[in-house]
C-alpha positions as CSV (number, residue, x, y, z in Angstrom):
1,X,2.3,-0.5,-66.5
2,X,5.8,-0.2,-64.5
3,X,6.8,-2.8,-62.7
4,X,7.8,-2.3,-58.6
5,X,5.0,-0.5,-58.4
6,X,2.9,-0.3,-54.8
7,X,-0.5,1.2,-54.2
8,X,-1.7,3.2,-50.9
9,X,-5.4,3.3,-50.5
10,X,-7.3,5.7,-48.3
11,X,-10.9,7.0,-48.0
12,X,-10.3,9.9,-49.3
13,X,-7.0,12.3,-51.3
14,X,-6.7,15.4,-51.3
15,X,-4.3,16.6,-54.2
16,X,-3.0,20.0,-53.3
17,X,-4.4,21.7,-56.2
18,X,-7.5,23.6,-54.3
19,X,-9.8,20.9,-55.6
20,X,-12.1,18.9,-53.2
21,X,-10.6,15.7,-51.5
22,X,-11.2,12.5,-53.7
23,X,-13.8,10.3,-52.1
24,X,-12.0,6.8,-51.7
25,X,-8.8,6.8,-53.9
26,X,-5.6,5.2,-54.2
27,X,-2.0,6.5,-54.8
28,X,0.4,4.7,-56.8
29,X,3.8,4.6,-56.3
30,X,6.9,3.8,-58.6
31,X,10.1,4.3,-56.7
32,X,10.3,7.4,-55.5
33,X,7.5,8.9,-57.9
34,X,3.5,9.3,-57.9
35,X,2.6,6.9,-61.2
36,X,-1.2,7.8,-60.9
37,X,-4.0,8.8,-59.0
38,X,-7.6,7.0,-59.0
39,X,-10.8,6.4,-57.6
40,X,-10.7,3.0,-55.7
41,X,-13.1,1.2,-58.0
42,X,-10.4,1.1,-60.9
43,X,-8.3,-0.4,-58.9
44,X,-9.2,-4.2,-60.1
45,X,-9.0,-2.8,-64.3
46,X,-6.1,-1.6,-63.8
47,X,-3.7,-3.3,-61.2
48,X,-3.6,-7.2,-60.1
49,X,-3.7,-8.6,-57.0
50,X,0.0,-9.3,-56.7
51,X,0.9,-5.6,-56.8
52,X,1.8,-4.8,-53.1
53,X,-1.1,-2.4,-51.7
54,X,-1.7,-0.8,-48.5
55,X,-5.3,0.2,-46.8
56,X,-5.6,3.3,-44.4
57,X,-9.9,2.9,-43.5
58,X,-10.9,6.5,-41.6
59,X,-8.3,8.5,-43.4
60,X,-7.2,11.1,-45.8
61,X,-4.1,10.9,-47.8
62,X,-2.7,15.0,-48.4
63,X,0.6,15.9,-49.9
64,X,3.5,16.2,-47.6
65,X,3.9,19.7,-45.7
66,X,5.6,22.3,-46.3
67,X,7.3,24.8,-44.0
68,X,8.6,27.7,-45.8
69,X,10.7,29.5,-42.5
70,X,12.2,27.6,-39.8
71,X,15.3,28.1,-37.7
72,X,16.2,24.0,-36.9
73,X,19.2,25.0,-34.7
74,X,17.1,26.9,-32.2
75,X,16.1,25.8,-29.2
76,X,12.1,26.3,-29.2
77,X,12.5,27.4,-25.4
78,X,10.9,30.4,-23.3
79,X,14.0,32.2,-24.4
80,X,16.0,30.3,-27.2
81,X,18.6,33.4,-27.6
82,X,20.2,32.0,-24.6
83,X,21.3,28.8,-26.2
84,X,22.0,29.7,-30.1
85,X,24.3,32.3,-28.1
86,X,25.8,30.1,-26.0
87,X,26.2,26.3,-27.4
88,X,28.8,25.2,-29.7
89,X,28.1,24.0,-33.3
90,X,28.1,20.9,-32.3
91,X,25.7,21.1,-29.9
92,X,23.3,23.0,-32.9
93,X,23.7,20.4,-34.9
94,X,22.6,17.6,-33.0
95,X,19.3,19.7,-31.6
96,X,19.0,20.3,-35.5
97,X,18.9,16.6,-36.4
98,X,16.3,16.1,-33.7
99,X,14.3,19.2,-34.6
100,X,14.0,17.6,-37.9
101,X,13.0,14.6,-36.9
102,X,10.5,16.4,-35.1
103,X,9.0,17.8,-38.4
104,X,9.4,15.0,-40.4
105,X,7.1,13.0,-37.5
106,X,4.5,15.9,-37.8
107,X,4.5,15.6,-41.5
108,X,6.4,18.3,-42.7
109,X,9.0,16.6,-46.0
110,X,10.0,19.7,-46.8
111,X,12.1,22.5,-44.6
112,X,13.1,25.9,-45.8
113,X,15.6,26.5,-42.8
114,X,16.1,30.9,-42.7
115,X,18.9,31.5,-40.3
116,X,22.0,29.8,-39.1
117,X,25.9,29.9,-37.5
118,X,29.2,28.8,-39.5
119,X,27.6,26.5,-42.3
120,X,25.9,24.3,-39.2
121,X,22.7,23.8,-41.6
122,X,24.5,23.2,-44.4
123,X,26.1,20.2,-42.8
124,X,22.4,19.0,-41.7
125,X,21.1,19.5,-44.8
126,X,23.5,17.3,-46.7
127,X,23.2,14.8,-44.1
128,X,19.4,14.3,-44.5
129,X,19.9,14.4,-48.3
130,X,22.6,11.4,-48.0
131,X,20.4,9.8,-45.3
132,X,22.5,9.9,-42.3
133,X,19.6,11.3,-40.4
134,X,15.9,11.4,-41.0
135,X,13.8,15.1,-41.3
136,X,12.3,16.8,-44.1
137,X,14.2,17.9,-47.3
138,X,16.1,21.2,-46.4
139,X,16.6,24.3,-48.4
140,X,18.5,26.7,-46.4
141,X,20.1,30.4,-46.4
142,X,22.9,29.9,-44.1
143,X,23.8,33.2,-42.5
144,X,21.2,35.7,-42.7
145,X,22.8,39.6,-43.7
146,X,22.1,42.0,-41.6
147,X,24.1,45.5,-40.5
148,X,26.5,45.4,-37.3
149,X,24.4,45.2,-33.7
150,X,21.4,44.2,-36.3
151,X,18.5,41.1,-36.0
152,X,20.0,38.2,-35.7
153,X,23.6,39.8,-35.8
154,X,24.9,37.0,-33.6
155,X,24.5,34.1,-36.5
156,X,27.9,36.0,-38.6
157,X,26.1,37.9,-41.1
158,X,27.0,41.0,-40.2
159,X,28.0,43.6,-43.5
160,X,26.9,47.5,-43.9
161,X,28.0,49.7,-47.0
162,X,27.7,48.7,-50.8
163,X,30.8,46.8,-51.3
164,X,31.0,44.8,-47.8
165,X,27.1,43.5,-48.7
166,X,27.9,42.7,-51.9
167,X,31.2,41.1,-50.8
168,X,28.8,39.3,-48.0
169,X,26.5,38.2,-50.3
170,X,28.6,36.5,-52.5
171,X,30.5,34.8,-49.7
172,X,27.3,33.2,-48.3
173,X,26.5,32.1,-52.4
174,X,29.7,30.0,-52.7
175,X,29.2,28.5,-49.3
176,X,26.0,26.5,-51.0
177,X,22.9,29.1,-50.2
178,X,19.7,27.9,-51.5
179,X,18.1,31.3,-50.7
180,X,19.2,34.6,-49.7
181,X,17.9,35.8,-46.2
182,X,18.2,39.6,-45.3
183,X,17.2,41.2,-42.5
184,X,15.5,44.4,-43.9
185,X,14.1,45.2,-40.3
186,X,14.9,44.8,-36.3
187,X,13.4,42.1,-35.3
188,X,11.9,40.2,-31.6
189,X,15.0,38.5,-30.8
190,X,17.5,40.8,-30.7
191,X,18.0,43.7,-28.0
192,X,18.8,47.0,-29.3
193,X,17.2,46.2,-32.9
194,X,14.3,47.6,-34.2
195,X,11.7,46.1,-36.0
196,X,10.0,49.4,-37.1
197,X,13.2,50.7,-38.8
198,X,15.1,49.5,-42.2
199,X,18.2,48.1,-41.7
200,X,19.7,48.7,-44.8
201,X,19.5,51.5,-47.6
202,X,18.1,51.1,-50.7
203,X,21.4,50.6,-52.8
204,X,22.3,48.2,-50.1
205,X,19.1,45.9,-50.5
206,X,19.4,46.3,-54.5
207,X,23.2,45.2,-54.7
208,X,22.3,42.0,-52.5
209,X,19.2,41.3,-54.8
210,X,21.7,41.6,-57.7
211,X,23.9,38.9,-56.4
212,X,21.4,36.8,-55.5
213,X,19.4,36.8,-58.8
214,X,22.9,36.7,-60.7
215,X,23.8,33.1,-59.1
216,X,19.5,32.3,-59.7
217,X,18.7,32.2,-55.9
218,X,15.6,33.8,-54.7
219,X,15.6,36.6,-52.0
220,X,13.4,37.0,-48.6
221,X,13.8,39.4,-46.2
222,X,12.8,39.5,-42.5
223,X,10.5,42.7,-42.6
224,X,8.3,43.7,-40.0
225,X,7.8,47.2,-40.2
226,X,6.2,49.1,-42.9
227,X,9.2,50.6,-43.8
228,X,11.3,48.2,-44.4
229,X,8.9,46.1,-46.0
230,X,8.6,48.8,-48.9
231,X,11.8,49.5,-49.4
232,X,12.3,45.4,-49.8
233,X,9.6,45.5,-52.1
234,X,11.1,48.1,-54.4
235,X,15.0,46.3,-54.7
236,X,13.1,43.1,-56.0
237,X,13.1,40.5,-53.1
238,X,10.7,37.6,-53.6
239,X,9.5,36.9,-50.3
240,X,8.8,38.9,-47.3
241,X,8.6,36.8,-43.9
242,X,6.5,37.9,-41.1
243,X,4.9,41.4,-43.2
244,X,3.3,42.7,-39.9
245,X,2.6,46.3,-41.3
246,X,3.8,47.7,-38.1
247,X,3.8,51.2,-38.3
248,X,4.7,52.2,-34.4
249,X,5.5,50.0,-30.9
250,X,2.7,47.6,-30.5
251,X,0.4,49.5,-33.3
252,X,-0.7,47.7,-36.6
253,X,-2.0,49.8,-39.6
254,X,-2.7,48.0,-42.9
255,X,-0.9,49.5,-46.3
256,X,-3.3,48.8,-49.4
257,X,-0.9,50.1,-51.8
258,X,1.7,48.6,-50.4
259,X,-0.3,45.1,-50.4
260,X,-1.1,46.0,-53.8
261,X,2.3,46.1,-55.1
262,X,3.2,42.9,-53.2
263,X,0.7,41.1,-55.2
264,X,1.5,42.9,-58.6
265,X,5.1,41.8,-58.1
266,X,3.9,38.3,-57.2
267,X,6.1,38.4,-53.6
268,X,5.2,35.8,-51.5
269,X,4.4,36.6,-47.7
270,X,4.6,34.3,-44.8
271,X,3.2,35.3,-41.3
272,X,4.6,33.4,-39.2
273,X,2.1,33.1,-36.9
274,X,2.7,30.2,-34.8
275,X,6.3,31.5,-33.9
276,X,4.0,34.2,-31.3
277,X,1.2,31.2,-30.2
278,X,2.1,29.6,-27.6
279,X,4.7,32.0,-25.9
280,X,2.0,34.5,-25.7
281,X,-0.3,32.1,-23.8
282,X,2.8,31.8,-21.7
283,X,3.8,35.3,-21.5
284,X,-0.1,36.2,-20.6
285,X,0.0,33.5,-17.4
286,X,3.4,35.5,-16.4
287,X,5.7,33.2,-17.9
288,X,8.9,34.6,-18.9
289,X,9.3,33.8,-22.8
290,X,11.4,35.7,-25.4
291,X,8.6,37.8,-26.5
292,X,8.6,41.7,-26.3
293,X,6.1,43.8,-24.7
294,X,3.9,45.3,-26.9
295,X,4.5,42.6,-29.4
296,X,1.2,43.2,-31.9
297,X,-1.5,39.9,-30.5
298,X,-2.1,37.1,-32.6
299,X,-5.7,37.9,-33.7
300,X,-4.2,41.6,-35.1
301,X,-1.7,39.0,-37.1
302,X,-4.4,37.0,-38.3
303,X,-6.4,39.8,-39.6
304,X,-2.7,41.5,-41.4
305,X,-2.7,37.8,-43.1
306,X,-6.2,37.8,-44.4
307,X,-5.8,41.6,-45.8
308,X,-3.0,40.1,-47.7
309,X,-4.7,37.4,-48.8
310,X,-7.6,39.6,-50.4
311,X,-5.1,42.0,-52.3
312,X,-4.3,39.3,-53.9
313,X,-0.3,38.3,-52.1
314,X,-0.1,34.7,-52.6
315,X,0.2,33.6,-48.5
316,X,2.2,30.6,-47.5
317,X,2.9,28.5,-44.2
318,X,5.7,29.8,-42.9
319,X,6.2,28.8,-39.0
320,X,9.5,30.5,-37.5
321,X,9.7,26.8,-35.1
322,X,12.6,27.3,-33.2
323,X,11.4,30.7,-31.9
324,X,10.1,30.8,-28.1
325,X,8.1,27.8,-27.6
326,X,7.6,27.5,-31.5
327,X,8.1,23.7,-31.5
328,X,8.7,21.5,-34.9
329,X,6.0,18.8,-32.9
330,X,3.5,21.0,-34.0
331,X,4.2,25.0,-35.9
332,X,2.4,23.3,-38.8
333,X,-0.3,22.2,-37.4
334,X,-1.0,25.2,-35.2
335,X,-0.5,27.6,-38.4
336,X,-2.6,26.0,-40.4
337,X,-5.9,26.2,-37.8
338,X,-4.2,29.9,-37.1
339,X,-4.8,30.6,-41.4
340,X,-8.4,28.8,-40.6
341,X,-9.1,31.2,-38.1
342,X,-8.0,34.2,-40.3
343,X,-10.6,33.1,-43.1
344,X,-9.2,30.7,-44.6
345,X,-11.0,27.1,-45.3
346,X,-9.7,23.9,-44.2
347,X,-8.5,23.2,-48.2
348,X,-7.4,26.5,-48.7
349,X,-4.9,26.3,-46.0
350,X,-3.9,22.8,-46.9
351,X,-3.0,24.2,-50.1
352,X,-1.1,27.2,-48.6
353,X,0.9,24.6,-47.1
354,X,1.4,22.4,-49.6
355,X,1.5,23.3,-53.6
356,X,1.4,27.3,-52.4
357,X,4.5,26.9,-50.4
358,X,6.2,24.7,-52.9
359,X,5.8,27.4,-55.8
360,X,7.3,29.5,-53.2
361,X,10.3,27.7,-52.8
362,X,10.3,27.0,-56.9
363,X,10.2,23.3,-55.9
364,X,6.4,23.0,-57.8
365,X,7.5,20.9,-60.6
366,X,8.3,18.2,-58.4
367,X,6.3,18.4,-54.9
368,X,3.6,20.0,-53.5
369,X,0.5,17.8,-55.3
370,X,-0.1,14.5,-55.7
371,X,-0.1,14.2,-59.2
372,X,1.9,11.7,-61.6
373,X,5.3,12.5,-62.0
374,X,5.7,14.1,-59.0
375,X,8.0,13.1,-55.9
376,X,5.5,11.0,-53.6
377,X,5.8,12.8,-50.6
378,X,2.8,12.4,-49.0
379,X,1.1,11.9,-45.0
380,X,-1.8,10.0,-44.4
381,X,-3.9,11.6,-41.5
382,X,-6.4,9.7,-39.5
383,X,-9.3,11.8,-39.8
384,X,-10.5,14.4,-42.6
385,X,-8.6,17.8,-42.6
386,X,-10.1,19.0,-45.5
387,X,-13.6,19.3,-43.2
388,X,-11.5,19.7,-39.7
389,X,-8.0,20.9,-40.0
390,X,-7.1,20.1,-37.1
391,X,-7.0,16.4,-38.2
392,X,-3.0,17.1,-39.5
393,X,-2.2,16.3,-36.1
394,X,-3.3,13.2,-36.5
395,X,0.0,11.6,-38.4
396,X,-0.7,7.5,-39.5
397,X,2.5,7.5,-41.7
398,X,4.6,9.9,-43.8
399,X,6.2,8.9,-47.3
400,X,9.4,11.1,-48.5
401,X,10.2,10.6,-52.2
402,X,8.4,7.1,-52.3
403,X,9.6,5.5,-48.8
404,X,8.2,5.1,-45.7
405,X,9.9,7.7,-43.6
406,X,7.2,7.6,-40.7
407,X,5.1,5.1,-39.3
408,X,3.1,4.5,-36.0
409,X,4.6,7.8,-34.4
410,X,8.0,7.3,-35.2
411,X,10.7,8.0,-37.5
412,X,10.4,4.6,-39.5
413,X,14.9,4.8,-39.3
414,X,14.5,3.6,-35.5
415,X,12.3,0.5,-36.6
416,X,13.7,-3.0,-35.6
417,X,12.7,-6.5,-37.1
418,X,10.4,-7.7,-33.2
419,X,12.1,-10.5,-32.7
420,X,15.0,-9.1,-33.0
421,X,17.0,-11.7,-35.4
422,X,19.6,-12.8,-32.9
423,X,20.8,-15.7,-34.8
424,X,21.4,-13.8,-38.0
425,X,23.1,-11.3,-36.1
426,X,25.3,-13.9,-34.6
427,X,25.7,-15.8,-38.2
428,X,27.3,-12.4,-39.9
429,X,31.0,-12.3,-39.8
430,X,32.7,-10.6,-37.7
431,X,33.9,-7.0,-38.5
432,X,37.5,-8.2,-38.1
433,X,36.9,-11.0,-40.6
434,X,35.2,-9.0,-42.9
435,X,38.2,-6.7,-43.1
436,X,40.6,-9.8,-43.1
């Protein structure tokens, strides 16, 4: 047995791996790693009384989130164009830092962020990794490509022609990508684009591919229409993000054989389905929200997400938060009941957004599952989401790579020693002597 080892106990775990929760188990934790799993009676055999160990009665212990597309520098307002247009980098950077926070508080450890301005996210994500702020472990593209006046044209990535992608595409490699993001299609957000038409030719999509796979990055595309979303399909990307099957303004018209090859190629789709919830709730009571007419209604999306499902396209959590009124307190959440309305069962979708989405992101090996070796990120949920999945809402503490990270509602970073130690505060030397 390792020493430094602590255990976490719960009425039931739910691993990841599709297979029924555990009834009353424990997890235990060496450092930042899972050491084993268990049933609670083996506890005794196998661990004395001295090893630190934590009891959660009424919940469920899951493995941390995972949110496979997120924009953290966006607003999450009725019309969050207006700001990333508008605000300085610094100003993204800090309503980054809080979105993540955000996340991490909701249970989400790990953040695949898909669109940003001037190496803003990079910054962020280096500063969660070093600890500077708390949120979720990032992966993130940086710019998004797309062609001049294209979606999302205002975040820099703006290249059209063989050689000025290519050129693009390397450019956004050395800056530290950890994926490639095109824009293969107009998209919501962006006047003048549009979603039913590819943005970029075929030799275009293939030479950014190229680039990508050459430095061993994987490739997802923002595709909405059909179009675009086979012609993405046949330069090789690995992921498409939204995958509505659009075929004409407001009209939906599933592709079998398009679906088909998706799953024969093994791409990954997300659907993004809470990025449309709650500003169409909105947008119905006559709210203005950054949503289009004749955007294609949630329960259309659902059915385009369970139709990939059953061709066999491996379907992940993917949120868009940052999108109007798509807010990091709760995209997880609400796309996970969204996938249980679609079909899925409560443990199916935990999976999707757990070990699905972490083969997705190539990250399998160490999160995703609670299984020995593994990083021990992990929530524990009050509740039983495996039977009601709602019950994700319901956040008792999150652990990130073995540590404590959220507790009680709250980033754990903000917790304070009640008393506060004044007379050990006053007993440390003073900054000028220390320097002395």
């Amino acid at each position: 047995m390792q020493s430094g080892i602590h255990i976490v106990v719960a009425d039931r775990v739910f691993d990841g791996t599709g297979r029924a929760a555990a009834g009353k188990s424990y997890v235990a934790i060496e450092k930042n790693r899972i050491y084993e799993t268990g049933p609670v009676e083996a506890l005794a055999a196998r661990y004395p009384d001295s090893v630190p160990r934590e009891e959660f009665p009424g919940c469920t212990i899951i493995p941390g989130l995972i949110d496979t597309h997120v924009h953290l520098t966006f607003s999450a307002g009725p019309v969050p164009l207006q700001q990333i247009q508008s605000d300085s980098d610094s100003a993204l950077l800090l309503r980054g830092a809080s979105n993540a926070r955000s996340a991490l508080q909701a249970g989400v450890t790990t953040i695949r962020d898909l669109g940003s301005r001037n190496g803003v996210m990079f910054e962020l994500r280096d500063a969660i990794a070093s600890g500077i702020v708390p949120g979720p472990r990032v992966l993130c593209s940086g710019r998004p490509i797309t062609c001049p006046c294209g979606h999302l044209h205002f975040l820099g990535g703006v290249a059209q022609g063989v050689e000025a992608v290519t050129k693009l595409a390397c450019e956004i490699v050395e800056e530290g990508a950890d994926v490639m993001k095109i824009i293969a299609t107009g998209g919501n957000m962006t006047a003048g684009s549009d979603p039913l038409q590819a943005q970029f030719s075929h030799e275009e999509l293939t030479a950014m591919v190229r680039v990508a796979k050459d430095a061993g990055l994987p490739v997802t595309v923002h595709a909405r229409g059909v179009v675009g979303m086979r012609a993405s399909v046949a330069a090789g990307v690995d992921g498409i993000e939204h995958a509505r099957m659009e075929v004409a303004p407001g009209e939906w018209r599933f592709d079998d054989d398009l679906a088909r090859e998706m799953a024969d190629r093994g791409i990954v789709a997300a659907p993004t389905m809470a990025a449309s919830f709650r500003a169409m709730q909105c947008q119905a009571a006559g709210i203005k929200v950054g949503v289009r007419a004749g955007a294609i209604p949630v329960k259309v999306r659902q059915e385009n997400a369970r139709r990939l499902r059953e061709s066999g396209v491996p379907v992940v959590t993917g949120t868009d938060a940052g999108a109007a009124l798509a807010r990091f307190e709760e995209a997880i959440n609400l796309e996970l009941e969204l996938l249980v309305g679609a079909g899925w069962t409560p443990i199916e979708a935990l999976q999707a957004g757990t070990l699905g989405a972490a083969r997705a992101l190539r990250l399998d090996k160490e999160v995703g599952s609670l299984e020995a070796g593994k990083l021990a990120d992990m929530a524990i949920v009050r509740g039983d989401p495996t039977r009601d999945i709602s019950d994700t809402r319901q956040i008792e503490r999150v652990f990130q790579g073995g540590r404590c990270v959220v507790g009680g509602g709250y980033a754990t970073v903000d917790a304070r020693p009640h008393p506060w130690p004044l007379d050990e505060i006053a007993e440390r030397p003073s900054l000028m002597e220390s320097l002395a």
